[in-house]
DSSP file (Angstrom, degrees, kcal/mol; ACC not computed):
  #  RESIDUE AA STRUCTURE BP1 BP2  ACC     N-H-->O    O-->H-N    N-H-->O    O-->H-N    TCO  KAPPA ALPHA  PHI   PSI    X-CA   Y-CA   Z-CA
    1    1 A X     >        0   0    0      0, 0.0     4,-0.8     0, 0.0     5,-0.3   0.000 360.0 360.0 360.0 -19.9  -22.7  -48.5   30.7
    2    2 A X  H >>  +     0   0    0      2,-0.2     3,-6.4     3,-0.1     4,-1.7   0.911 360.0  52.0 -74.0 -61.7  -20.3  -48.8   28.0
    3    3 A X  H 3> S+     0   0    0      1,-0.2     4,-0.9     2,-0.1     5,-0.4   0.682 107.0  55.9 -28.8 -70.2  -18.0  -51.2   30.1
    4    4 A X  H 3> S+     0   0    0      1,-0.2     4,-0.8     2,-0.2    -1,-0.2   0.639 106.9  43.5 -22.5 -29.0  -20.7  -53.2   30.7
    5    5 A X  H <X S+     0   0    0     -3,-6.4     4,-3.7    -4,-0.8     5,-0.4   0.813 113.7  50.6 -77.2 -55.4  -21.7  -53.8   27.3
    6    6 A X  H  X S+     0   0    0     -4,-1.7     4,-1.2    -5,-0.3     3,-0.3   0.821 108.5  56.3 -36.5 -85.2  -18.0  -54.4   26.3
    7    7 A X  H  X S+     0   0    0     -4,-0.9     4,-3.2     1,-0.3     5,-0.4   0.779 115.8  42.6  -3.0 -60.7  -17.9  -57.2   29.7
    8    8 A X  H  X S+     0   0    0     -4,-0.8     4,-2.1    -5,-0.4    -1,-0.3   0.968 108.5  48.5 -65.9 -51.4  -21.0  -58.9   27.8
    9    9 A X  H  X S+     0   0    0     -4,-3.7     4,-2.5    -3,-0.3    -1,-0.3   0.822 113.1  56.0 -60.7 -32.1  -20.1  -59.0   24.4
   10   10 A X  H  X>S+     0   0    0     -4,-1.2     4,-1.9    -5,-0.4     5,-0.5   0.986 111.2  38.0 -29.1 -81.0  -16.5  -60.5   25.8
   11   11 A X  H  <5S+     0   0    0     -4,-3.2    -1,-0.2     1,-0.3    -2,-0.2   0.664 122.5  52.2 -82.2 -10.4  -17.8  -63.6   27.8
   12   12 A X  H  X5S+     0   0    0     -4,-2.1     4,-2.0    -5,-0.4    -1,-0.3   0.907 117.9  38.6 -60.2 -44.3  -20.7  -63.9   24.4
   13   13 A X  H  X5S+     0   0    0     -4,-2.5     4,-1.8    -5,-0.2     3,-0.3   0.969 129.0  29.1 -74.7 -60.8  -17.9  -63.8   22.2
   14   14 A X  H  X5S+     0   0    0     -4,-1.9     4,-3.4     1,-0.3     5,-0.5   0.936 110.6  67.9 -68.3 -63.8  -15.3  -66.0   24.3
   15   15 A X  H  ><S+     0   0    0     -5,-0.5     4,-0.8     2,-0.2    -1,-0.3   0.894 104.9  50.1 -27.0 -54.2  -18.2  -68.1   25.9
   16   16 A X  H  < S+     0   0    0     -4,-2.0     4,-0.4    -3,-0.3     3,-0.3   0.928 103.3  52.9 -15.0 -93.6  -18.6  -69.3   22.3
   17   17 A X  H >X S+     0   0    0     -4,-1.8     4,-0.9     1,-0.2     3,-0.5   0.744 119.0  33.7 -38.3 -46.2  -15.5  -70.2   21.5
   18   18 A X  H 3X S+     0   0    0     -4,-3.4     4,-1.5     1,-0.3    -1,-0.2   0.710  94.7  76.1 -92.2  -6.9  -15.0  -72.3   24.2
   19   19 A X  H >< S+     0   0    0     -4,-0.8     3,-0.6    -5,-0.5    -1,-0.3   0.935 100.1  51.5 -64.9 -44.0  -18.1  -73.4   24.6
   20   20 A X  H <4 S+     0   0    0     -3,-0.5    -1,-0.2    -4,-0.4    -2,-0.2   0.697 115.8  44.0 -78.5  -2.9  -16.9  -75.8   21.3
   21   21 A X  H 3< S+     0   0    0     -4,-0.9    -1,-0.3     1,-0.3     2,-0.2   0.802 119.0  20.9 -92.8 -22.2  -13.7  -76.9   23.2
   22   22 A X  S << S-     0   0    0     -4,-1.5     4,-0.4    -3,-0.6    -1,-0.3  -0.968  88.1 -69.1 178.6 141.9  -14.7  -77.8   26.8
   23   23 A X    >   -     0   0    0     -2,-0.2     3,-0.9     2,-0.2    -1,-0.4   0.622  62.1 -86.6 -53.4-156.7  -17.9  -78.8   29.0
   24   24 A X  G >  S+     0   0    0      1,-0.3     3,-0.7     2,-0.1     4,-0.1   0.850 121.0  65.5 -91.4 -36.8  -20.5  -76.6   29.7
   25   25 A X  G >>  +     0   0    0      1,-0.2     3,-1.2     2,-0.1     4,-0.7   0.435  69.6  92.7 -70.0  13.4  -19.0  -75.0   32.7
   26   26 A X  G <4 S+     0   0    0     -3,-0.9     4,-0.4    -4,-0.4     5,-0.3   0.970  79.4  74.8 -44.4 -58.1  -15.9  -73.2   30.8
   27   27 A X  G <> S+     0   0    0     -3,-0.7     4,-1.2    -4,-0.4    -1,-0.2   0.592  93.3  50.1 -30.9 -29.6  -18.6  -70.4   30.7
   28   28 A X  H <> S+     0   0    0     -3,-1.2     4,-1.9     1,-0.3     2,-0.7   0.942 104.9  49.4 -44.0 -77.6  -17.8  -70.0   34.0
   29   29 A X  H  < S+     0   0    0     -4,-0.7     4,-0.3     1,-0.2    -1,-0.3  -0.076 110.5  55.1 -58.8  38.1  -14.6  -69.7   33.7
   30   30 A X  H  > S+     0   0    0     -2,-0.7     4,-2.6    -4,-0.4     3,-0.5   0.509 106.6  47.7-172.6 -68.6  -15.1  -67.2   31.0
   31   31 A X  H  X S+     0   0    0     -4,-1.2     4,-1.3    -3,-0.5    -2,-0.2   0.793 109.6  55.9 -92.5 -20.9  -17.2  -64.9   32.9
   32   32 A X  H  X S+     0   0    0     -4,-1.9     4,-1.6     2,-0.2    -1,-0.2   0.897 105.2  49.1 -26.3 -59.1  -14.7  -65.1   35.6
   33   33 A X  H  > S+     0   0    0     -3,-0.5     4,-0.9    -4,-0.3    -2,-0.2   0.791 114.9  51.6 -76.6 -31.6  -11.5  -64.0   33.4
   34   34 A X  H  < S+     0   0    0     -4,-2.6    -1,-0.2     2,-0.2    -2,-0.2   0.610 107.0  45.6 -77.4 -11.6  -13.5  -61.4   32.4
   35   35 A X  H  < S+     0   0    0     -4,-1.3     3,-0.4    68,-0.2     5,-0.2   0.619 105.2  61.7 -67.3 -25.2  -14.6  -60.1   35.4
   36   36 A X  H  < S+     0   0    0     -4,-1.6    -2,-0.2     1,-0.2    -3,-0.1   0.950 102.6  53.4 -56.8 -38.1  -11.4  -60.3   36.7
   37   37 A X  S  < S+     0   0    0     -4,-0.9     2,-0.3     2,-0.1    -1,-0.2   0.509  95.7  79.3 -88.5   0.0  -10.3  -57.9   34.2
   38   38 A X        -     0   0    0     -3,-0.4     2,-0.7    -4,-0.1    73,-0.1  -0.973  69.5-143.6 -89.0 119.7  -12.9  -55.3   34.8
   39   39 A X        +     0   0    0     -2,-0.3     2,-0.4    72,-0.0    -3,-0.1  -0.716  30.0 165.2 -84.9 101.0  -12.7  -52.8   37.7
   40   40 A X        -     0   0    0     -2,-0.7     3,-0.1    -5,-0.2    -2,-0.0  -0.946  34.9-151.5 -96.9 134.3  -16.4  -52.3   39.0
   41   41 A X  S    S+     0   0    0     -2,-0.4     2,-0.5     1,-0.2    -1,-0.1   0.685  97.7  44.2 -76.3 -25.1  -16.7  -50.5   42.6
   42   42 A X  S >> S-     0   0    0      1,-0.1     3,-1.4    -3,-0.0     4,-0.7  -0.921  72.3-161.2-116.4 112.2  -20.1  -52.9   42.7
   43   43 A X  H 3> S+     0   0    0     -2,-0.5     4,-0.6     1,-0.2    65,-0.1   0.222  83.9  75.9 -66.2  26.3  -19.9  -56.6   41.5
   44   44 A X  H 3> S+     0   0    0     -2,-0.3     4,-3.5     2,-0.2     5,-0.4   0.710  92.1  55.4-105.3 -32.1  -23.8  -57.0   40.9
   45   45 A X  H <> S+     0   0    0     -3,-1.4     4,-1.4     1,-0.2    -2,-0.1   0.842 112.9  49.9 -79.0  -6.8  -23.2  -54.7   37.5
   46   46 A X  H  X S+     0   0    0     -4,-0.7     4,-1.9     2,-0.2    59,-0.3   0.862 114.3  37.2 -70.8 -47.0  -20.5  -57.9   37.0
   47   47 A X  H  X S+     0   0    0     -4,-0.6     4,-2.1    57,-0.3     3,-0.3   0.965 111.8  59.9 -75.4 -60.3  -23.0  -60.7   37.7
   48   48 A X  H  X>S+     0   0    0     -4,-3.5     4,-2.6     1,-0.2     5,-0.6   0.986 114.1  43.6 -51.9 -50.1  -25.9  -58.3   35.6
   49   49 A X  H  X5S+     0   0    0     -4,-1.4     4,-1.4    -5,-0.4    -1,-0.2   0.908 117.2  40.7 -73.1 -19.9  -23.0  -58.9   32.3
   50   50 A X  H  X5S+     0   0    0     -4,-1.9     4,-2.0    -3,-0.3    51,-0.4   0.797 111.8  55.8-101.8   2.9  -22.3  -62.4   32.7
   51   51 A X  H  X5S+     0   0    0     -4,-2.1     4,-1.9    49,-0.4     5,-0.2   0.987 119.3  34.6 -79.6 -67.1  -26.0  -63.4   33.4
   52   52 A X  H  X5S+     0   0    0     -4,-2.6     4,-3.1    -5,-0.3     5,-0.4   0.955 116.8  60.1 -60.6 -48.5  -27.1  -61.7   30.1
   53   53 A X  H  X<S+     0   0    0     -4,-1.4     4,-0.8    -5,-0.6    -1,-0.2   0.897 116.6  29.0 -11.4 -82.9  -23.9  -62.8   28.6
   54   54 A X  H  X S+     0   0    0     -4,-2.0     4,-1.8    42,-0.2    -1,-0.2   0.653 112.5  56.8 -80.7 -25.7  -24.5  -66.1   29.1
   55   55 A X  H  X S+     0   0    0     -4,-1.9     4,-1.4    -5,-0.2     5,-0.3   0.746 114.8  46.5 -58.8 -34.6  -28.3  -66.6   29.1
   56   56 A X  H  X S+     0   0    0     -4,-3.1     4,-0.7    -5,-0.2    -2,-0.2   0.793 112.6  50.5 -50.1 -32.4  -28.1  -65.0   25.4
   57   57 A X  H  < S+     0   0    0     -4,-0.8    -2,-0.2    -5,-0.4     4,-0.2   0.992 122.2  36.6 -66.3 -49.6  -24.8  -67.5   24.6
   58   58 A X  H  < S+     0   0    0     -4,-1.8    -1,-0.2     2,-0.2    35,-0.2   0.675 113.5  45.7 -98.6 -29.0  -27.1  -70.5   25.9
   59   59 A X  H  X S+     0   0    0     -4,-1.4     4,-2.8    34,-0.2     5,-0.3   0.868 111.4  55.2 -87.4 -22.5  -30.8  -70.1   24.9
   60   60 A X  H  X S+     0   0    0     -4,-0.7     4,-1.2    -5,-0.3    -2,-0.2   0.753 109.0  45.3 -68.9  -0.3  -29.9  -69.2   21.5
   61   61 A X  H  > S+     0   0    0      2,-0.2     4,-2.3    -4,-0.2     5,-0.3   0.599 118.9  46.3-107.1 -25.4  -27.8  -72.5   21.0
   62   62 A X  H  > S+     0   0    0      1,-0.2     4,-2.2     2,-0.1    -2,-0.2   0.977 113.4  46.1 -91.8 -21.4  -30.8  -74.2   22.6
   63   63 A X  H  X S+     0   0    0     -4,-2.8     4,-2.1     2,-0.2    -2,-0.2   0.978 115.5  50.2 -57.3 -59.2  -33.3  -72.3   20.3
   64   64 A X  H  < S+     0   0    0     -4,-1.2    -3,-0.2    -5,-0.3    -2,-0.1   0.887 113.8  42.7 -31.9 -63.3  -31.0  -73.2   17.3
   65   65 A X  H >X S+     0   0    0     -4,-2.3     3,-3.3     1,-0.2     4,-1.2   0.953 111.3  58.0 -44.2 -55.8  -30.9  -76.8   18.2
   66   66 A X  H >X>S+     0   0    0     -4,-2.2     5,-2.5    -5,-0.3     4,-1.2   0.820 113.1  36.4 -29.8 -63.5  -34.6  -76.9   18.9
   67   67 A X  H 3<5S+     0   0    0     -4,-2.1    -1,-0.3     1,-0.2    -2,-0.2   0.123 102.5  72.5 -93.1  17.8  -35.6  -75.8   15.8
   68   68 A X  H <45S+     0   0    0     -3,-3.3    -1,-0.2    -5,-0.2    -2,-0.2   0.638 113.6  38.9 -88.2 -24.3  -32.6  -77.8   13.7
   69   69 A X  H <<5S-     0   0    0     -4,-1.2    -2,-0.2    -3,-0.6     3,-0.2   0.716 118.3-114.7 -71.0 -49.5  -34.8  -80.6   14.7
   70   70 A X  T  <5S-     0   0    0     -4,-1.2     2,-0.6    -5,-0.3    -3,-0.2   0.864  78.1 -58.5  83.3  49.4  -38.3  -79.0   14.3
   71   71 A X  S >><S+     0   0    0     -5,-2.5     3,-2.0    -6,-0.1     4,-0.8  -0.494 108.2 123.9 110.6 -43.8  -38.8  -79.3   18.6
   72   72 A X  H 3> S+     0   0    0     -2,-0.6     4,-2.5     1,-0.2     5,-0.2   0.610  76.9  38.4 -10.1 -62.3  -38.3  -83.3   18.3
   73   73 A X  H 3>>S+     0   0    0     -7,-0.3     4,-4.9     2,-0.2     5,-1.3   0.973 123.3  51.8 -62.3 -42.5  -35.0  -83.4   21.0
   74   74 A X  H <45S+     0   0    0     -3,-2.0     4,-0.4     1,-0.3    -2,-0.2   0.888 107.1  46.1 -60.2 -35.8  -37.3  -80.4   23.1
   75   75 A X  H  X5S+     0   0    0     -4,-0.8     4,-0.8     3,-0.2    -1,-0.3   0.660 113.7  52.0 -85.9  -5.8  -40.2  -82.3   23.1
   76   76 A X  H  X5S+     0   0    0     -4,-2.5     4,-1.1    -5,-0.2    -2,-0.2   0.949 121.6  35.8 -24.0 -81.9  -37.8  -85.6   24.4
   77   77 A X  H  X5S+     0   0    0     -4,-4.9     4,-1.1     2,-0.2     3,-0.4   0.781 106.8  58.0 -50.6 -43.8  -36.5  -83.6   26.9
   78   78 A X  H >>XS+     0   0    0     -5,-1.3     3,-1.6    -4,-0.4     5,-0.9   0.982 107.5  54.0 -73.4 -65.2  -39.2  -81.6   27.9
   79   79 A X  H 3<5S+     0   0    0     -4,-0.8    -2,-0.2     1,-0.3    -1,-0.2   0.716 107.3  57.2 -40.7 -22.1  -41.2  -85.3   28.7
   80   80 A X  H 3<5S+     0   0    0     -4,-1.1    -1,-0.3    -3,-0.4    -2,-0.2   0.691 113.6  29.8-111.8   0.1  -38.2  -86.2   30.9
   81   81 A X  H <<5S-     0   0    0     -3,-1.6    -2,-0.2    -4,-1.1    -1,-0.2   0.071 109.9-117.2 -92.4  10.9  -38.0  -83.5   33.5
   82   82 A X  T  <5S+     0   0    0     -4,-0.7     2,-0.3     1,-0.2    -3,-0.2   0.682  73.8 124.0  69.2  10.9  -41.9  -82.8   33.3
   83   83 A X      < -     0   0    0     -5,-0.9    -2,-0.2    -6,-0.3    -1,-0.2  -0.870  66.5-108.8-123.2 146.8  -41.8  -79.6   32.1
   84   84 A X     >  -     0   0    0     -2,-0.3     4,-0.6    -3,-0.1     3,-0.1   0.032  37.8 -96.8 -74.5-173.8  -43.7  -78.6   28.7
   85   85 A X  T >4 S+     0   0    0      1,-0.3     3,-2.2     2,-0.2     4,-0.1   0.966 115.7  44.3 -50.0 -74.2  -41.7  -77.7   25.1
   86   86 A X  T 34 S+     0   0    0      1,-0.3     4,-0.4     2,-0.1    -1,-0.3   0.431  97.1  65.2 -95.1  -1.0  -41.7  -74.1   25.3
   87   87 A X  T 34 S+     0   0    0     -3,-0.1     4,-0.5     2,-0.1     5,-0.4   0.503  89.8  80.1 -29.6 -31.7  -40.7  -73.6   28.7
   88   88 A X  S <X S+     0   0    0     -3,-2.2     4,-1.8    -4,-0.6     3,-0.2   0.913  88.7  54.4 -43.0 -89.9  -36.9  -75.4   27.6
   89   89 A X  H  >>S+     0   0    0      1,-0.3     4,-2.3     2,-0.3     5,-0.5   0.915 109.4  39.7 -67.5 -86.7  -35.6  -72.7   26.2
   90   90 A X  H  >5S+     0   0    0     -4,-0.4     4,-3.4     2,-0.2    -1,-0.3   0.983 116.5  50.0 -37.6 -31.3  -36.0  -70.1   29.1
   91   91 A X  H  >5S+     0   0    0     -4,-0.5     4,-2.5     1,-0.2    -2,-0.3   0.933 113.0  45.1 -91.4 -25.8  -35.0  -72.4   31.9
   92   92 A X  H  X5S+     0   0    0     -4,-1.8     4,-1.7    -5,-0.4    -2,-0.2   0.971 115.7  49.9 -72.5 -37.3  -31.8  -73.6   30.0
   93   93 A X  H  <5S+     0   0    0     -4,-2.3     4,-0.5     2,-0.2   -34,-0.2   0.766 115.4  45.1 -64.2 -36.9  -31.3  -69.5   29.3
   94   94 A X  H  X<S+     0   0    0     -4,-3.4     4,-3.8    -5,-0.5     3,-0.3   0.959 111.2  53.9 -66.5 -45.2  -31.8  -69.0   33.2
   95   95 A X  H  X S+     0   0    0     -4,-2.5     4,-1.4    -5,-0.3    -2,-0.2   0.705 107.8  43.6 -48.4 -39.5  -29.7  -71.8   33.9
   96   96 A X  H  X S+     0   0    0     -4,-1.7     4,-1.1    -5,-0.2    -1,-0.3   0.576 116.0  54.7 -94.0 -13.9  -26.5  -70.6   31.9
   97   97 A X  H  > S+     0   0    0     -4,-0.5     4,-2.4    -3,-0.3     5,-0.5   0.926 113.2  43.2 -71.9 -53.0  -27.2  -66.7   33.5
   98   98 A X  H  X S+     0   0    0     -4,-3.8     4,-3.0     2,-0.2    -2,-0.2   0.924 114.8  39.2 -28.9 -73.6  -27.1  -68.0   36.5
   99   99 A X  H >X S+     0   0    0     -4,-1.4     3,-1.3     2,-0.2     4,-0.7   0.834 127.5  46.6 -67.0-111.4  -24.1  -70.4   36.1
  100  100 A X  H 3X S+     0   0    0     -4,-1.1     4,-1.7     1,-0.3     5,-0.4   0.507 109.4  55.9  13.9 -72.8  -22.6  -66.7   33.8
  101  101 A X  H 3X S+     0   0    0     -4,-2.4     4,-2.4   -51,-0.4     3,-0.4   0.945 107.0  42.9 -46.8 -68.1  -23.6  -64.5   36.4
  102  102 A X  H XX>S+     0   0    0     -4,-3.0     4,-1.9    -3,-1.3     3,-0.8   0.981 109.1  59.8 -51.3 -78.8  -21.6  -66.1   39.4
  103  103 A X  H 3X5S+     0   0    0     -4,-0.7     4,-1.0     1,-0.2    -1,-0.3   0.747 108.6  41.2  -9.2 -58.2  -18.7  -66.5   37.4
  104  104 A X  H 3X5S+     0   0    0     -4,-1.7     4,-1.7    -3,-0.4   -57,-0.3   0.595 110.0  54.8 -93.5 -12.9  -18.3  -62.9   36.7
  105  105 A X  H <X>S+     0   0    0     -4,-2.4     4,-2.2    -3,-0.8     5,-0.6   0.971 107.0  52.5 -66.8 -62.1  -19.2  -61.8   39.9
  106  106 A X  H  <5S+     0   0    0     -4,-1.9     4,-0.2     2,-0.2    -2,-0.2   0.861 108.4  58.4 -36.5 -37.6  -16.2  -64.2   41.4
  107  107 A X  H  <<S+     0   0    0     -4,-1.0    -1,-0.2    -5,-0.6    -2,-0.1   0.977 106.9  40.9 -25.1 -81.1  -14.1  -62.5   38.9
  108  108 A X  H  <5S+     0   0    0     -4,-1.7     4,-0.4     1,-0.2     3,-0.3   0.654 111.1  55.1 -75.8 -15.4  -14.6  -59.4   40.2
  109  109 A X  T  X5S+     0   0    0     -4,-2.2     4,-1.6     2,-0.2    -1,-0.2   0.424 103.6  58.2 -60.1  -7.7  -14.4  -60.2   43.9
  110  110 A X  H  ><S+     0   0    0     -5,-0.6     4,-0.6    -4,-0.2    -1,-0.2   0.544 105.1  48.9-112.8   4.2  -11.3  -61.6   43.4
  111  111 A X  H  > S+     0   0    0     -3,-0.3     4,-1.1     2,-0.1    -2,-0.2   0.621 105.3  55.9 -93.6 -21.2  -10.0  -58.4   42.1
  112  112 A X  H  > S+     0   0    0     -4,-0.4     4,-2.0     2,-0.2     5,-0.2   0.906 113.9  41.9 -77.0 -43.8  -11.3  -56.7   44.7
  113  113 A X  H >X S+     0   0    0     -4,-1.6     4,-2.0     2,-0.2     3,-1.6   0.974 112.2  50.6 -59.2 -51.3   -9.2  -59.3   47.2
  114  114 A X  H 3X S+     0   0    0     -4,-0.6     4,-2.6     1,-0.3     5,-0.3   0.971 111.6  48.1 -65.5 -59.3   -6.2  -59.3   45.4
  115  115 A X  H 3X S+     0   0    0     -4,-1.1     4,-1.1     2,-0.2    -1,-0.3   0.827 113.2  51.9 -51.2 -29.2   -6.2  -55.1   45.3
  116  116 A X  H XX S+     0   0    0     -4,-2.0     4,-1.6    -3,-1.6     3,-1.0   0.972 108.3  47.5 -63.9 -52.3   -6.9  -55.2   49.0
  117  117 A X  H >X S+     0   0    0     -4,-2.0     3,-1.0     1,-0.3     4,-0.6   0.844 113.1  53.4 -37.8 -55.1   -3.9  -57.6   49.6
  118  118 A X  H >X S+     0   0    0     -4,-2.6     4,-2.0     1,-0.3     3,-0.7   0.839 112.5  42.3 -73.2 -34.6   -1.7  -55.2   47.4
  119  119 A X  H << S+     0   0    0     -4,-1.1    -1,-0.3    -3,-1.0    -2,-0.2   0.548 113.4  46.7-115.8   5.0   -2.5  -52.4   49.1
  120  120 A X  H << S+     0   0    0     -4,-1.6    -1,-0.3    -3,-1.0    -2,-0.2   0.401 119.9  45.7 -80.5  -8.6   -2.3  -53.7   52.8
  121  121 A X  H <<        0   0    0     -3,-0.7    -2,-0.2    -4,-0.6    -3,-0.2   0.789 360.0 360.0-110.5 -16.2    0.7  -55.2   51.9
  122  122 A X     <        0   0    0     -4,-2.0    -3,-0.2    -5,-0.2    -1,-0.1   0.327 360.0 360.0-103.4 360.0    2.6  -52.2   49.8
């Protein structure tokens, strides 16, 4: 359980940062390089850290926004996909766990390949 915390607070912390340098999928890569660098025997508890990771990283900067506005953008937005105000916030929070989630799962399957490779091949 600790890794797992560590895993999350990583791809929050990093997820951040990069979030202010480069589109919205970096997060991806994010929770990728940080799955890579964790050995889990199951990738789902990899996908569980960068899906909370990143569903924390991404509905608090859309909660933030929301309310830097006082709902104005949310209730824009929410009127052009059909879907009401307070509903935003969760489906942009699912959306970036998702898009988090996958990431660190690839991570860690691609430590799992690379460690097969080594050890068929040594």
């Amino acid at each position: 359980m600790k890794k797992f915390g560590l895993q999350t607070l990583i791809i929050l912390v990093l997820g951040f940062v990069a979030q202010y340098f480069f589109p919205f999928w970096s997060i991806a890569i994010v929770a990728a390089l940080v799955g890579f660098l964790f050995r889990y025997e199951n990738s789902a508890v990899s996908f569980a850290a960068g899906t909370a990771a990143a569903a924390l990283l991404w509905s608090g900067y859309a909660g933030l926004l929301n309310s830097a506005n006082m709902a104005q953008l949310g209730g824009q937005i929410g009127s052009l996909f059909k879907i009401g105000q307070g509903y935003l916030i969760p489906v942009t929070g699912f959306i970036g766990g998702l898009l988090g989630g996958l990431g660190a799962q690839t991570g860690t399957l691609a430590r799992k390949l690379f460690e097969k490779e080594a050890d068929a091949i040594g």
